[in-house]
N, C-alpha and C positions, 0 to 999 in steps of 0.2 A: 433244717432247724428241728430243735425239740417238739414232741407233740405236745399242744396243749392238756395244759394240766398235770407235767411232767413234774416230778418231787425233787426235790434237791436239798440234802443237808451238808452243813459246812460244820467242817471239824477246826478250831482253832487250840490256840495254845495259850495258857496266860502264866504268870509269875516269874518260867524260866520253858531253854529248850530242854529238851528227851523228856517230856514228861508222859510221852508214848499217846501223842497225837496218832502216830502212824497204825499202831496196835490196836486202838478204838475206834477209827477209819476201819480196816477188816476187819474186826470182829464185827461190826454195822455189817459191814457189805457178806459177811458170811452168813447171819442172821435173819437178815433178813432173804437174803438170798434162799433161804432153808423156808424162809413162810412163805416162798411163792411167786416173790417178787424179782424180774429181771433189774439185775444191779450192775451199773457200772463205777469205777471208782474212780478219782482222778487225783493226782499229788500238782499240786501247786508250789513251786520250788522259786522264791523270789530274789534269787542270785540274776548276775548281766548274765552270766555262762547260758550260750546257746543250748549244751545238755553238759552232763557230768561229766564227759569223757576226760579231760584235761586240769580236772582236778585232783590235788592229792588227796590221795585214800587216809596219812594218817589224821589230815585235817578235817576230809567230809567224813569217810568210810568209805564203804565197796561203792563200785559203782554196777549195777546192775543191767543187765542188756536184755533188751526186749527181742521178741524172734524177729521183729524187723531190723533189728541192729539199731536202733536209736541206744544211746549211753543213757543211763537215766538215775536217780537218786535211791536208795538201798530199800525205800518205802514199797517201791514198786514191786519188790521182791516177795515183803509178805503179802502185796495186794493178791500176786498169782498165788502163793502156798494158801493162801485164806481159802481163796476162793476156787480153787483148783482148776484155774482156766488161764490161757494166756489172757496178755494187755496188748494194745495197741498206741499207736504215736498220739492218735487222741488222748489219751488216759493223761499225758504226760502233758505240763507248762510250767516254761521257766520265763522270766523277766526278759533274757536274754531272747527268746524266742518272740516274744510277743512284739517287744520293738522293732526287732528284725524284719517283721512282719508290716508292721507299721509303718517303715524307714521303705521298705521296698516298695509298698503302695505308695506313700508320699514321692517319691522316684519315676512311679510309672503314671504321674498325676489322680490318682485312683481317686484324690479326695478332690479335685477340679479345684485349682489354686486355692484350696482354702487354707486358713493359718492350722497348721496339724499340731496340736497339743494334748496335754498327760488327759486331761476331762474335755472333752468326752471320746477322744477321737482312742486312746491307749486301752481307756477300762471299755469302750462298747468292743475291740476287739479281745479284750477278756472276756467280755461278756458272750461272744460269739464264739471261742471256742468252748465255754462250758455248753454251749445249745447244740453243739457240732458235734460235740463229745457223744451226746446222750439222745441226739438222730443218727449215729454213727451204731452206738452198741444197742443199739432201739430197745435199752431199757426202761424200768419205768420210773426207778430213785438215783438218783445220781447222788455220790458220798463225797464232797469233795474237800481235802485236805489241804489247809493254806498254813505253807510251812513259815517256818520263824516265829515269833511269838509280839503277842499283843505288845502293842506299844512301838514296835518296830519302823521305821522309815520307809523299808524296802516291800514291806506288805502290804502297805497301808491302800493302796490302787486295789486287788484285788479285794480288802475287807470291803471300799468302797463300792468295786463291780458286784458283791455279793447281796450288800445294802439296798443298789438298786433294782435288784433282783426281788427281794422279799418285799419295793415299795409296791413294784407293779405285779405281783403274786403273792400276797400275806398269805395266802393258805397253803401255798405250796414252798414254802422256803423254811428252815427250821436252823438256828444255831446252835453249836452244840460246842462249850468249851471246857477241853480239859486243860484243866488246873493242879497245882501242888499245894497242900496242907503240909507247912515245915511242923518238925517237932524237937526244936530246941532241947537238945541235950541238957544245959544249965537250968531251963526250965521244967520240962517234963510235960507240956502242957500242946496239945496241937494248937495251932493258929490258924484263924480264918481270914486277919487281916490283907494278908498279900492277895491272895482270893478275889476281897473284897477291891482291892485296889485296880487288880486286873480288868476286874468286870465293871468299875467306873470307865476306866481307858478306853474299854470297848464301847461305852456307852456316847463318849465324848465323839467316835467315829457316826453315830446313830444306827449302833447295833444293840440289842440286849438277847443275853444269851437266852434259849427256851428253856436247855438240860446241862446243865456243869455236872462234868465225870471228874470227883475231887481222889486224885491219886495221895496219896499219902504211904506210910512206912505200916500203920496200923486202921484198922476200920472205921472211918467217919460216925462216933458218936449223932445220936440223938440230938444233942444238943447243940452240937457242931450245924448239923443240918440244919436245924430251927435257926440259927443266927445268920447262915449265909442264907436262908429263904427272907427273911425281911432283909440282910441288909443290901440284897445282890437282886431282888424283885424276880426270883424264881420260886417257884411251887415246889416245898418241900417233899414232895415224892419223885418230882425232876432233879434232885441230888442224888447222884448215885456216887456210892463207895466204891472204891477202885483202890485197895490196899496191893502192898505189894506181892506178888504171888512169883511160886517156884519157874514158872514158866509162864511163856505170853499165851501158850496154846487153851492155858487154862481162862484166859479174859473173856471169851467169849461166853463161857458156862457161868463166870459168873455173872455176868451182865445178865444174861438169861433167869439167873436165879429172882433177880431183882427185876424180873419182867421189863425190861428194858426194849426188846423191840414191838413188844405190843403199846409201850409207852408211846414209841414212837410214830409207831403208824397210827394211833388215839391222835396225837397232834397233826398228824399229816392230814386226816378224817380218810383214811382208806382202811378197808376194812381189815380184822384182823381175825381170818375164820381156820387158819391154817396152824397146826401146832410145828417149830421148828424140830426137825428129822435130826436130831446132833448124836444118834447113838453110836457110829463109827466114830465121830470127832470124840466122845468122849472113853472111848476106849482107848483112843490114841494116846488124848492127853494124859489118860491114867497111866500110861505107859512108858510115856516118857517121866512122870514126875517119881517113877515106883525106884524108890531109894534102894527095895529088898533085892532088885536085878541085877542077876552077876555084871559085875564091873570089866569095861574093855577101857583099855587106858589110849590115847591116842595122841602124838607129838605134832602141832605143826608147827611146822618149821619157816619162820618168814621173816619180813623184816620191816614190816609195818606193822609194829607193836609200838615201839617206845613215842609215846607223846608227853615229852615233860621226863614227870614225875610218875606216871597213869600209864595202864595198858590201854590200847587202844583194841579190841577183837572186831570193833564194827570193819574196820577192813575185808573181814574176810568173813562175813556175816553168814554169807548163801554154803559155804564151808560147813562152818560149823551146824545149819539147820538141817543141811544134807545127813552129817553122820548123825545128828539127833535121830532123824527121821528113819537110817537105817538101823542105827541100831533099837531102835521100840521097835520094828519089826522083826527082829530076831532076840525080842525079849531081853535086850540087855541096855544096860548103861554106860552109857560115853561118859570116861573120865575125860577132859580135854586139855591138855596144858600146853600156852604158847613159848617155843624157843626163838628165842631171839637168835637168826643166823649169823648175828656177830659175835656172838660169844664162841661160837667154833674157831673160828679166825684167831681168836685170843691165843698170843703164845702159850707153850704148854696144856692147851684144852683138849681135854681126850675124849670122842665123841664116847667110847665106852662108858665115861661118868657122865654123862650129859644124858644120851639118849638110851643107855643098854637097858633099861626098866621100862620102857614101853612094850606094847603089844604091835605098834603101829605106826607108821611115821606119812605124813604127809606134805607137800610139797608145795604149796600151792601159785598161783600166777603172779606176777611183776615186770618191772621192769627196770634197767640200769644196771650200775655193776656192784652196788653197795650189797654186803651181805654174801656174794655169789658163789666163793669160794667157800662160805662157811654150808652153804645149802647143797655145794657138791662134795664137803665131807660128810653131807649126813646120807647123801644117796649113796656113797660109797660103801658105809657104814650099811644102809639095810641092805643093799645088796651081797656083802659079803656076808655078816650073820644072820642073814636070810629073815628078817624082819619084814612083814609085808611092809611094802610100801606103793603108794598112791601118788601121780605126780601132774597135775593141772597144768596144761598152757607151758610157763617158762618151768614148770616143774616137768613137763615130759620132756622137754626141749635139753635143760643139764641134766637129765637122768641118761639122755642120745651121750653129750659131752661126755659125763662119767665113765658111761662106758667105751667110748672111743679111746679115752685116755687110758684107763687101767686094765682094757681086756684085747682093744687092738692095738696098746702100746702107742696110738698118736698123741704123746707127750704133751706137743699144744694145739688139740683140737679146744675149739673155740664159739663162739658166737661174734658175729660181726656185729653185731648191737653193741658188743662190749670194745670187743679187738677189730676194725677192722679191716688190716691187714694180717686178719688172720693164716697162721700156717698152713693149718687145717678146719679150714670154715666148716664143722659141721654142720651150724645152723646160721641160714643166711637171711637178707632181707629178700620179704615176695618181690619178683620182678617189676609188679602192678604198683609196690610200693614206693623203690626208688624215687620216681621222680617226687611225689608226693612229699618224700622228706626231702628232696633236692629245693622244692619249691616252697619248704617250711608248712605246707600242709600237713598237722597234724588233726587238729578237731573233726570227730567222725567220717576220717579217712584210712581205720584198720578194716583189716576183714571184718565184720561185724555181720552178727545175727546167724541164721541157719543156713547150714550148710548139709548136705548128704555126705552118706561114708559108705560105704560096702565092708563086711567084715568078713574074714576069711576063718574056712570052715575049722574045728578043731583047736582055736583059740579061746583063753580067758574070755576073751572078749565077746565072742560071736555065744562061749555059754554061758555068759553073764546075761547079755540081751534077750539072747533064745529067738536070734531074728538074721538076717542076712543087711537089711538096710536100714540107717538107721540117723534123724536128723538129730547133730548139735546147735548152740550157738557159740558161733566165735567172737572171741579177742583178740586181733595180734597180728603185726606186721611179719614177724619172719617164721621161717618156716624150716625144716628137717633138707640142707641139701641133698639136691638128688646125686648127685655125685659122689656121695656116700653110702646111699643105700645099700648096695651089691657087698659093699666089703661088710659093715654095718649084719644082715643077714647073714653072710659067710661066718660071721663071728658068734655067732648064736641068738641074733637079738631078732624077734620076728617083730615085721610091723601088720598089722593084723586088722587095721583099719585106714584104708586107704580114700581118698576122693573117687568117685565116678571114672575119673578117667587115668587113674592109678599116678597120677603128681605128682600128689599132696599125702603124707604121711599123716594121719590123723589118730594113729593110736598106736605105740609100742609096749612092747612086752617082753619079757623072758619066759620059758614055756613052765609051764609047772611042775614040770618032772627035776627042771634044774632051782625052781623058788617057789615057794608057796602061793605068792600074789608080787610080783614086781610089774607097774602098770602103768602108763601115762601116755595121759589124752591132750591133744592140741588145742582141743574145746574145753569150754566148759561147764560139764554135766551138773555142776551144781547149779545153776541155772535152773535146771527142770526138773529140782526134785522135791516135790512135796508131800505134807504129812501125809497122804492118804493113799499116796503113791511115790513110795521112793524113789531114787535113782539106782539101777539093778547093776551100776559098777561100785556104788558107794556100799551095797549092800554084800556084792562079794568082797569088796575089800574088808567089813566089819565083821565077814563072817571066817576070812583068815587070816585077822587080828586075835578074834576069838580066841581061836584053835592056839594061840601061841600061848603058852606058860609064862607066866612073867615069873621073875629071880624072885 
């Protein structure tokens, strides 16, 4: 259990979602992490779904994987880049999980015949894993994010496990809801009402928030703050502005302006004698936001974009932070533009007009067969006008197919995912897999989490890392057949990162004397790559994106 006198603050959401609960979660946990304080952070995801894994990306977004291999929700993602440290399964609670939990104790008579219901037998083991949580990372503030937003049905147990939190701890519990301030176009005029509305809701639960972070389009007027302080029974210097800024990396600097975690630790009564260390973070952020940085343009190619009418990019979220991340340390700016890999596939679609204006094309992971043909004219495409290209997961897996097809002539080499009496299976299901799909075992039964590679000497690879051994985290049922390798290599294709006991293909290439950067990992490295330490594949790849001339 937690040590006594352990801090706990709850981040909630009111008016609507993405109002970047998750964003104001890490900047807390980087913050205060920076004055001193050991921080653990936890996402509170109140879907049935046991974890993320079997949901669609274009409906949630990415789903992020922890080094233990639990699936998890894309928050998790910035929790590590914030804080530049892995998460663990504690950190993580879904609905799905907790009843599971519950259902299996009621199972094993755990509760001694008693009638097992939502109060109190559901929220004390809510209750239980926030205290598990935070004797587990034996920190001292726990930051926990209760996703969905006020007023919701499916949160409402967790708002409640929080409440009885702060009855029996009023000095060590703090709420903290971020809210949206619309500004009516027709009007011109920001509004507090919905605000207001929210922090009734929450109040009808018997919560009142202590700090509302009011996100808006432009910066919370004076007077804005005076009206939500009487009419929402918060202290007007606990309204912090949160307008919209170029980047989320900048949220933290400014929360800081507006002394926000000394605010916070004033309410917790823990001392505040540490000034926060953010002078790397904010060279970062300046670095990413510097508009004057020569421009690298970069294509990814996928096909979990179209939601609706709307792009969806949260799919591919750790993606796009990774090249962020890379390219601010080679002083330049990612242009990033999503192709929709159906549009290749369109009769008449000439990859030349589509993608010949990039510096860079990117591949990145999925699954099924929608889109597949269009992502393996685009890898054909950078490999013949020698375009770097980058290919994640199913993106190193049709970059194998591409070139089985158009450089060893096997016409229908394949994926058995898609074909599976394929002619030429280049890439098959893992052995360990089979049954699992035989037996409709999907949920958290891929390779998941860290794996080792060995990298072989004289490769992109092994001088991208600057290392011999080197852990990923995986995704993914099938794998590079071995039955292919030998010809595969004879044809000039090196695989250059291999498992431990030479299996498992974990990283292909073309050598660089015949392409500038043609590259794809079976893992993946966006996963581990944060602001302050990039990923040293996404970084060569951004550095022979660079070097290309665009038309």
């Amino acid at each position: 259990m937690a040590t006594e006198g352990h801090k706990y603050i709850f981040v909630l959401g009111g008016v609507m979602s993405g109002v970047g609960k998750g964003v104001v979660t890490s900047s807390l946990g980087l913050l205060l992490q920076q004055k001193g304080y050991p921080v653990n952070l936890v996402k509170v995801d109140p879907y049935l779904n046991v974890d993320a894994g079997t949901m669609n990306p274009t409906e949630h977004g990415e789903v992020f994987v922890l080094r233990s291999g639990l699936e998890t929700d894309q928050d998790m993602g910035n929790y590590e880049r914030f804080l530049n440290r892995d998460l663990t399964n504690e950190d993580y609670m879904t609905s799905g999980m907790v009843y599971q939990s519950v259902i299996n104790r009621e199972r094993a008579l755990g509760y001694h015949g008693k009638c097992v219901e939502a109060i109190p037998h559901v929220r004390d083991e809510i209750l239980g894993r926030m205290e598990a949580a935070a004797a587990y990372n034996g920190s001292r503030v726990s930051v926990i994010e209760i996703g969905g937003t006020i007023g919701d049905f499916q949160n409402a147990l967790f708002i409640d496990a929080a409440r009885v939190l702060k009855m029996k701890h009023p000095d060590d519990v703090l709420f903290v809801m971020v809210s949206y301030l619309p500004t009516p176009g027709t009007l011109g005029e920001m509004k507090t009402k919905p605000t207001q509305t929210a922090v009734r809701e929450l109040n009808s639960y018997g919560v009142q928030p202590d700090f509302i972070v009011a996100r808006s389009k432009e910066p919370v007027d004076e007077k804005r703050k005076e009206k939500l302080s009487i009419s929402c029974n918060v202290r007007k210097e606990r309204i912090i502005s949160a307008p919209d800024i170029s980047s989320i990396y900048e949220a933290p600097l400014n929360f800081e302006k507006d002394k926000l975690s000394g605010a916070i630790l004033d309410a917790l009564k823990l001392p505040n004698n540490q000034k926060a260390s953010l002078t790397a973070w904010k060279k970062f952020a300046a670095a990413v936001a510097d508009t004057k940085a020569p421009e690298v343009s970069i294509a990814i190619v996928g096909k979990y974009f179209d939601t609706g009418d709307f792009v969806l990019s949260d799919a591919y979220l750790s993606v796009i932070e990774a090249i962020k991340f890379s390219a601010a340390a080679l002083d330049r700016r990612a242009k990033i533009s999503w192709i929709n890999s159906k549009a290749l596939e369109k009769s008449g679609a000439k990859p030349e007009d589509i993608l010949g204006n990039y510096q860079g094309i990117i591949v990145p992971g999925g699954f099924g067969e929608s889109g597949i043909e269009g992502k393996i004219k685009a890898i054909q495409f950078a490999r013949e006008k020698k375009i770097p290209y980058f290919g994640l997961c199913y993106g190193m897996q049709l970059m194998v197919i591409e070139y089985a097809r158009n450089v060893l002539k096997l016409k229908n080499a394949h994926t058995t995912e898609i074909q599976k009496n394929a002619e030429d299976p280049v890439v098959d299901v893992m052995l360990e897999q089979k049954k699992h799909l035989a037996d409709n075992k999907y949920g958290g039964t891929m390779r998941l989490g860290v794996y080792p590679a060995y990298l072989k000497k004289g490769t992109i690879a092994r001088s991208a890392y600057k290392k011999e051994l080197v852990e990923e985290r995986h995704r993914h049922r099938f794998e590079i057949n071995s039955k292919y390798v030998k010809p595969l290599e004879e044809g000039g294709l090196v695989f250059s990162g291999t498992s431990p006991d030479g299996v498992l293909m974990e990283i292909a290439e073309i050598p660089r004397e015949k392409h500038p950067f043609m590259l794809g990992t079976q893992f993946h490295p966006e996963f581990r790559a944060r602001p302050l330490s990039p990923h040293p594949l996404f970084t060569e790849f951004l550095r022979a994106a660079a070097s290309r001339r665009r038309k």
